[in-house]
C-alpha positions as semicolon CSV with decimal commas, in nm:
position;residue;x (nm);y (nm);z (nm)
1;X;-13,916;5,047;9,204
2;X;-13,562;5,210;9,097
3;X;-13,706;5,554;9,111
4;X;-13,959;5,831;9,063
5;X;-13,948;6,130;8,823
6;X;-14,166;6,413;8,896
7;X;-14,045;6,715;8,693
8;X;-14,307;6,626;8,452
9;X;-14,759;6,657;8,427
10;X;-14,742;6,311;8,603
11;X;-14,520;6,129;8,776
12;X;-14,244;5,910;8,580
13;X;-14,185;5,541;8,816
14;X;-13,926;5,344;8,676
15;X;-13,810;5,009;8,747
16;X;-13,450;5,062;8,670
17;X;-13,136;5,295;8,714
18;X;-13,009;5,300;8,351
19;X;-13,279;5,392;8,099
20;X;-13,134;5,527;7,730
21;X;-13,194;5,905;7,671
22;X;-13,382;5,808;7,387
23;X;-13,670;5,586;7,590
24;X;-13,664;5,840;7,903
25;X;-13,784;6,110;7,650
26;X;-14,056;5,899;7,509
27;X;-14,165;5,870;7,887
28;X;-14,140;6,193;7,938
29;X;-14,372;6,248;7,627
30;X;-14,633;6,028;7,772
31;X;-14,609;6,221;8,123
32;X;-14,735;6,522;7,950
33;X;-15,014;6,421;7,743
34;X;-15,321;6,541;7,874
35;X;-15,536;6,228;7,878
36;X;-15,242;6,058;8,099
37;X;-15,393;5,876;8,429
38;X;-15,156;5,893;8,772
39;X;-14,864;5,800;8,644
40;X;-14,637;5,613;8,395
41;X;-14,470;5,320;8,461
42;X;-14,126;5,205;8,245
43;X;-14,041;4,804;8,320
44;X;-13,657;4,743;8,344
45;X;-13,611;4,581;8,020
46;X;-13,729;4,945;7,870
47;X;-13,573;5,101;7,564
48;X;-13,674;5,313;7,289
49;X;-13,973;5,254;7,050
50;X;-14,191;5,443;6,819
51;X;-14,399;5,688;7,040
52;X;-14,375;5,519;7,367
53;X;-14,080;5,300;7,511
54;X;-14,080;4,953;7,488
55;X;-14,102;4,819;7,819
56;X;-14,355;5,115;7,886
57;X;-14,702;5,104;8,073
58;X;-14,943;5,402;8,050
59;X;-15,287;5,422;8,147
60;X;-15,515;5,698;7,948
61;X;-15,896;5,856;7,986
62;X;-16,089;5,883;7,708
63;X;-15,889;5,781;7,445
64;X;-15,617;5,462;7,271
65;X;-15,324;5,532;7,113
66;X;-15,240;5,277;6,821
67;X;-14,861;5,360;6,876
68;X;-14,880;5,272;7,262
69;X;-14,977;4,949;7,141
70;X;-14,745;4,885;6,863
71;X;-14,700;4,731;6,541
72;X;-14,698;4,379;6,647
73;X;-15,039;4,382;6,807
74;X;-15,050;4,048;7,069
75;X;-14,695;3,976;7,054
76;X;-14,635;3,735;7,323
77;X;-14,518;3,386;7,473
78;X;-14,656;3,018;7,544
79;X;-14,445;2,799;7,761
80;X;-14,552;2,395;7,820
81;X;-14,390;2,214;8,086
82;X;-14,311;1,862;7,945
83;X;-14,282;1,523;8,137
84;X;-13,925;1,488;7,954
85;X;-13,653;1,515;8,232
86;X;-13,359;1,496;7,921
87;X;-13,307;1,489;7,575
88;X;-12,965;1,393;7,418
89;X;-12,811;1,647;7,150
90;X;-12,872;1,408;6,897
91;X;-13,255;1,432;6,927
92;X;-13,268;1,785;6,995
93;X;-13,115;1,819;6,641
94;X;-13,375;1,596;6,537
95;X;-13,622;1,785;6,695
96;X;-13,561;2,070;6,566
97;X;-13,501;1,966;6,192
98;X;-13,877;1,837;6,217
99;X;-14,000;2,163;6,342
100;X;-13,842;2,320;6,097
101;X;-14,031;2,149;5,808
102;X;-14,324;2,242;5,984
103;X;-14,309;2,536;6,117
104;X;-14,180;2,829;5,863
105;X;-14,002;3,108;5,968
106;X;-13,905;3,454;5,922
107;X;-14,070;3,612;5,608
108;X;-14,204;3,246;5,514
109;X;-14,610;3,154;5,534
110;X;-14,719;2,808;5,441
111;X;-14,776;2,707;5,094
112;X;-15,150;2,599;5,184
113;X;-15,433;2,771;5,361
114;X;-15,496;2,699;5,720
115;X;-15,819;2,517;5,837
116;X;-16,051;2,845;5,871
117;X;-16,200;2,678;6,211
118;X;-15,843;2,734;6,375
119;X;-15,894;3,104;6,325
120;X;-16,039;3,373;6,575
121;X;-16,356;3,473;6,618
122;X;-16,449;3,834;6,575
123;X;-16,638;4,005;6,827
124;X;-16,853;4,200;6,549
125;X;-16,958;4,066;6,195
126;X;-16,598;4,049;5,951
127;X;-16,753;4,296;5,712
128;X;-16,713;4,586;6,020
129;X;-16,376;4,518;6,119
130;X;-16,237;4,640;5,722
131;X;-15,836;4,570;5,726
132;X;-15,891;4,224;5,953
133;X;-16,143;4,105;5,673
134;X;-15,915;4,261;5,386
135;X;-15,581;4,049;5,525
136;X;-15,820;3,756;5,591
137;X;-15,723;3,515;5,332
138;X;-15,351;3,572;5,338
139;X;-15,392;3,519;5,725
140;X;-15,504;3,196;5,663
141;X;-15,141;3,075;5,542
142;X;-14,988;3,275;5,818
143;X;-15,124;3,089;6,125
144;X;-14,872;2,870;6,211
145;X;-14,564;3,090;6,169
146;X;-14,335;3,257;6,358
147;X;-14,232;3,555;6,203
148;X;-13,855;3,723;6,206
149;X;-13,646;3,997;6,443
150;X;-13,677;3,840;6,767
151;X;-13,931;3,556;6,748
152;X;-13,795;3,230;6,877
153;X;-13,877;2,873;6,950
154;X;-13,656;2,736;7,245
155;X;-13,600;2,405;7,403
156;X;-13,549;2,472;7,744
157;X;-13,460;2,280;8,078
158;X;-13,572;2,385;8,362
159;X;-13,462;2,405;8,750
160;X;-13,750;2,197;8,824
161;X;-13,600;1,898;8,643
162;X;-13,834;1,925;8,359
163;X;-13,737;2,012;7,973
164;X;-14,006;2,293;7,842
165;X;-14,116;2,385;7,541
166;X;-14,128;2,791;7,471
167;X;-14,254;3,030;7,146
168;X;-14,257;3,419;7,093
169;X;-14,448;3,565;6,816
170;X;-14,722;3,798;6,703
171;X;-14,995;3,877;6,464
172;X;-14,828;3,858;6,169
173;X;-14,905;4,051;5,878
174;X;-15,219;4,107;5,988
175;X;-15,136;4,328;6,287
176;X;-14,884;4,516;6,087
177;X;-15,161;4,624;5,855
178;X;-15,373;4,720;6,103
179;X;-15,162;4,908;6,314
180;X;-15,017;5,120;6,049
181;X;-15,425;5,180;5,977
182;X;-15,515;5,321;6,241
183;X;-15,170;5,497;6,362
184;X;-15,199;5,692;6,010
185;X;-15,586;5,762;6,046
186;X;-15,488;5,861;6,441
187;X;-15,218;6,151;6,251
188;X;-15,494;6,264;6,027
189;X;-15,801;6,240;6,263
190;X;-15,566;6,471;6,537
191;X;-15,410;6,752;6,233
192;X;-15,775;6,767;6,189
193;X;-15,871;6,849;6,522
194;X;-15,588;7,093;6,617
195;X;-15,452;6,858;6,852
196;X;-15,163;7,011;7,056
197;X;-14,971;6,723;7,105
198;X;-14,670;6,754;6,865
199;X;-14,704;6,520;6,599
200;X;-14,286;6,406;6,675
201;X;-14,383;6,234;6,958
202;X;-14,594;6,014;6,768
203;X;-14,867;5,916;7,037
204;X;-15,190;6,018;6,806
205;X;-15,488;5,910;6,955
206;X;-15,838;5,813;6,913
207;X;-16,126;5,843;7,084
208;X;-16,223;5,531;7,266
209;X;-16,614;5,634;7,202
210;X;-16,568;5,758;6,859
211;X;-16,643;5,486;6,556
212;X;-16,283;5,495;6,474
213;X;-16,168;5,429;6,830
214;X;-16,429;5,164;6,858
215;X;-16,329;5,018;6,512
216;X;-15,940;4,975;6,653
217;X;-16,040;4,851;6,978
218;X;-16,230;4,527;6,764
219;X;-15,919;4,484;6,508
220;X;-15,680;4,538;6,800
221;X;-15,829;4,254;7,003
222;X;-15,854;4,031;6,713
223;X;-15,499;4,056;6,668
224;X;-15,472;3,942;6,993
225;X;-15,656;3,618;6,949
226;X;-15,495;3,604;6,606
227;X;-15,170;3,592;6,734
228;X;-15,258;3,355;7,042
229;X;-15,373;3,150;6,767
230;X;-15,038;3,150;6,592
231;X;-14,927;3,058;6,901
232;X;-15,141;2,773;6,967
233;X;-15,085;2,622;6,617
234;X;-14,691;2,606;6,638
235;X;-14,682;2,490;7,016
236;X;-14,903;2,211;6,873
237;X;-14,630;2,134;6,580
238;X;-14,367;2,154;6,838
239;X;-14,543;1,883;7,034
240;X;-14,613;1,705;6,749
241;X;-14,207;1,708;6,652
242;X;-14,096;1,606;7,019
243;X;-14,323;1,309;7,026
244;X;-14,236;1,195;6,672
245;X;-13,859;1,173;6,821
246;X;-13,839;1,117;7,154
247;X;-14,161;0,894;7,242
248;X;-14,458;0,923;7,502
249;X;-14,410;1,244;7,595
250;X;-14,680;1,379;7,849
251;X;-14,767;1,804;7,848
252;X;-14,879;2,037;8,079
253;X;-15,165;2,323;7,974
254;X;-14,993;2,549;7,810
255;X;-14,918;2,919;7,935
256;X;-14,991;3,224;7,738
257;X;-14,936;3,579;7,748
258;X;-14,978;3,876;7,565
259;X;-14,727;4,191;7,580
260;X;-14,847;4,468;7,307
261;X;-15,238;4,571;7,345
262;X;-15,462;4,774;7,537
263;X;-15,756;4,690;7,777
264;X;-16,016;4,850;7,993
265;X;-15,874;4,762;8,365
266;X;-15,996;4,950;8,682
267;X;-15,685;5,091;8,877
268;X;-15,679;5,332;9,183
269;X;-16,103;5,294;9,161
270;X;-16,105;5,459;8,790
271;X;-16,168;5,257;8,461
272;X;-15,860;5,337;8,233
273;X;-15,709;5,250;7,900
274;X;-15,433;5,041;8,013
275;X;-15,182;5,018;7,685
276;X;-14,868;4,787;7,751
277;X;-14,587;4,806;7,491
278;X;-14,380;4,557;7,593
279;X;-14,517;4,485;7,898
280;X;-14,665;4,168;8,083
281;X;-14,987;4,218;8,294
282;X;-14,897;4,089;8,645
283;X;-15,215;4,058;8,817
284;X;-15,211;3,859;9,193
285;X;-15,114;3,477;9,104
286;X;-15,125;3,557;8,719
287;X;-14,839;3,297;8,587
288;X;-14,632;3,509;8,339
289;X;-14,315;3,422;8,104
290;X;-13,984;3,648;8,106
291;X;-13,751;3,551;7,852
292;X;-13,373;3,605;7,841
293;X;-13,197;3,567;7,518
294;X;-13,078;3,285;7,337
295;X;-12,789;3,218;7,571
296;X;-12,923;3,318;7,899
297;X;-13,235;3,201;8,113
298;X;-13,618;3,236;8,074
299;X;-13,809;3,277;8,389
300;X;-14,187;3,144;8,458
301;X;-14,316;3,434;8,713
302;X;-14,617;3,474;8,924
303;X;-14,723;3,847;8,943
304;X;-14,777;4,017;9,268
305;X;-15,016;4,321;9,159
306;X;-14,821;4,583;9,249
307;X;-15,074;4,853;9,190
308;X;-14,747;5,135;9,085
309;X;-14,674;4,918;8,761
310;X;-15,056;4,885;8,702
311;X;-14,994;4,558;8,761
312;X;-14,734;4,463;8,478
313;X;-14,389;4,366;8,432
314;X;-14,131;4,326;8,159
315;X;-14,187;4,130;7,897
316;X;-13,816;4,001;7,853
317;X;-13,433;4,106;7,881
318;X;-13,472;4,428;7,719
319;X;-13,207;4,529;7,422
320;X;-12,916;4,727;7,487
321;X;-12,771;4,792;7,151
322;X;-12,999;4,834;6,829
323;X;-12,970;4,570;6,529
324;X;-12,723;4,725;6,360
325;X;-12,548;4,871;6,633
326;X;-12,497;4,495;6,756
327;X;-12,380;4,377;6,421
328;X;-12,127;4,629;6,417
329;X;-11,997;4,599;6,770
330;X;-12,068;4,232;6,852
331;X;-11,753;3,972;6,781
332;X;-11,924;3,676;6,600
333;X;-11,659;3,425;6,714
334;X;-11,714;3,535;7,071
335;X;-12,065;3,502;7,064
336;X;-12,101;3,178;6,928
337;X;-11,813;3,062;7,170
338;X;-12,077;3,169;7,488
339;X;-12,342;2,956;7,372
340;X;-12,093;2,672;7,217
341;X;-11,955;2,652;7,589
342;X;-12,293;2,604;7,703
343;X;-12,384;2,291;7,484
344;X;-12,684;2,543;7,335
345;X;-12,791;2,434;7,018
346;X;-12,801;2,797;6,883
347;X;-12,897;2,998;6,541
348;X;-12,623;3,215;6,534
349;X;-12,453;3,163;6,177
350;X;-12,342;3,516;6,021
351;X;-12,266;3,836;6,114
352;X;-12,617;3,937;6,024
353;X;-12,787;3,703;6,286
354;X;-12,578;3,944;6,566
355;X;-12,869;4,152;6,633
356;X;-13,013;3,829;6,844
357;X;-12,690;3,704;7,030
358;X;-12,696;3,735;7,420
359;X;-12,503;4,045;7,375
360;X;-12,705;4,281;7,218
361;X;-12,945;4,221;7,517
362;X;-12,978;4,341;7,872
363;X;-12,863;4,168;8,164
364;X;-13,148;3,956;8,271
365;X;-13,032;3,855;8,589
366;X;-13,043;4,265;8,669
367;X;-13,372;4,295;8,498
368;X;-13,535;4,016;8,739
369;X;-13,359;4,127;8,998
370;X;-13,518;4,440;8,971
371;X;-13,873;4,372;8,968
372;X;-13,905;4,131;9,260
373;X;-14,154;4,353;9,385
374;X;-14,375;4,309;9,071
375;X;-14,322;3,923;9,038
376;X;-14,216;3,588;9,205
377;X;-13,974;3,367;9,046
378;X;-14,115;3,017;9,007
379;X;-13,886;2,840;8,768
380;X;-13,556;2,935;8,537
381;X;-13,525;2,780;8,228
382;X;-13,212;2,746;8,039
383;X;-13,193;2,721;7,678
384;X;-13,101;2,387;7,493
385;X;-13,171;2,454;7,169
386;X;-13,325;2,777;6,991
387;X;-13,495;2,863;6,670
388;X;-13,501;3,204;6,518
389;X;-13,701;3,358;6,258
């Protein structure tokens, strides 16, 4: 831990030095609501979100906040160790081309619908869970996909001699939909009930007992498995590509984690609403994934349970300029020089694909570096060849 605030209802722990003014205030704002529980805890990839910072962990009594959560409801990673120990540039490019015509990307679903037995299943009958079972059917020819911003598929190697396989992406559509549900019904719901929390800091809640409340919870986590699912389906296509190229080609179980959702955890012996934006849970021996950015390393981390980050860490480098601050700023030549240099096979092409070079990203040597007390390093991957959406 970097450092403690306490100027505010509850105390502020961060886990680094430089946070943006914009992020520290969004802290701040969760510090003072008055269903906060012991503290708050920013990660050092933190930077500004909507409501709460990304790269922000906050624990609450009583109630959920849709915008703690986020818009991308189980956003998160998979990682498969491979028995490869190389792959020339030639198959890479191979590689990838077949993933490609498998796997679409950025705004793009699949032309077909997805076997329905591949999908989640919901806690509660469809008909009660109202946007999951309206966004049903077009969710079908989502699973599989990876999404845009900074969703990825990377070919990695790794300092255990081994060539990985990684993927980030979320829910989709699907989680979109129901976020924006529930964060507007959260606005209304609180205007209704005189709630003195300024409406600005956009943290509406709702009552984890309340049918609303309980209504999110059930989407929320079926977002989760959607997404997981998502996961699942293009690791399997990945697979599917390598072998197809480069022969028998042996895999590990694959690793997954979530970093937007909330969950009913017991921390300093009280049952809380844990809600990680951004954040990796981090539990004792809990294998984790920490990505860098398409030129720098990904890290496969054990978690510690340090019990003053409610037992999270970051979720990945963290940015340090906004999309279209990095497309303004960033040198295109430069950037694809860096990863040129370093034999990456990389997606940057135009000016426009700036908001995902290395640069417009935190340092993530500095961001592991500064959460050794939250995690163990087990292996760094470098990147070989990346997909974005």
């Amino acid at each position: 831990m970097k450092q403690i605030i306490t100027t505010e209802k509850q105390p502020i722990k961060l886990w680094l030095d430089d946070i943006d003014a914009g992020a520290f205030a969004q802290a701040k704002n969760l510090a003072n609501l008055p269903f906060v529980f012991h503290h708050v805890a920013v990660m050092p990839d933190a930077h500004q979100g909507y409501g709460m910072p990304i790269g922000g962990v906050m624990a609450s009594e009583e109630v959920v906040i849709p915008n703690a959560v986020g818009v991308d409801i189980g956003c998160g990673m998979c990682a498969v160790r491979t028995s490869l120990t190389s792959i020339s540039p030639e198959k890479l490019k191979m590689v990838l081309s077949e993933i490609r015509r498998t796997v679409p990307l950025g705004f793009k679903h699949h032309q077909h619908k997805q076997k329905e037995s591949l999908m989640p299943r919901p806690e509660v009958p469809l008909a009660d869970l109202p946007i999951v079972a309206g966004q049903y059917q077009s969710a079908l020819t989502q699973l599989g996909t990876l999404g845009g911003g900074n969703h990825f598929i990377e070919i990695q190697k790794g300092n255990d001699g081994h060539v990985w396989l990684m993927v980030h992406s979320g829910s989709r559509n699907i989680g979109f939909k129901v976020a924006n549900y529930y964060n507007h019904l959260a606005m209304d719901l609180n205007k209704r009930w005189g709630s003195k929390i300024p409406s600005n800091w956009q943290l509406a809640f709702l009552p984890i007992n309340s049918q609303s409340g309980q209504q999110y919870l059930h989407e929320m986590r079926y977002c989760v498995e959607f997404a997981y699912a998502n996961r699942k389906m293009m690791m399997e296509r990945i697979k599917d590509a390598l072998l197809a190229v480069a022969g028998p080609v042996f895999f590990e179980p694959m690793i997954n984690i979530a970093h937007n959702y909330a969950a009913m955890e017991v921390h300093f012996a009280k049952n809380v609403m844990v809600h990680r934006k951004g954040a990796t849970r981090a539990q004792v021996g809990e294998i984790g994934i920490i990505p860098g950015s398409q030129g720098t390393p990904s890290y496969i981390v054990r978690g510690k349970g340090n019990k003053e980050s409610f037992e999270s860490c970051a979720h990945g480098a963290g940015r340090k300029m906004g999309r279209k601050q990095a497309q303004r700023q960033l040198d295109l030549d430069r950037e694809k020089k860096q990863l040129d240099d370093q034999g990456i096979i990389h997606a940057l092409r135009s000016v426009g694909d700036l908001e995902e070079a290395a640069g417009a990203y935190k340092n993530i040597d500095e961001v592991i570096d500064n959460q050794l007390d939250l995690v163990e390093v087990l292996v760094e991957l470098r990147p070989l060849a990346v997909i974005k959406g």
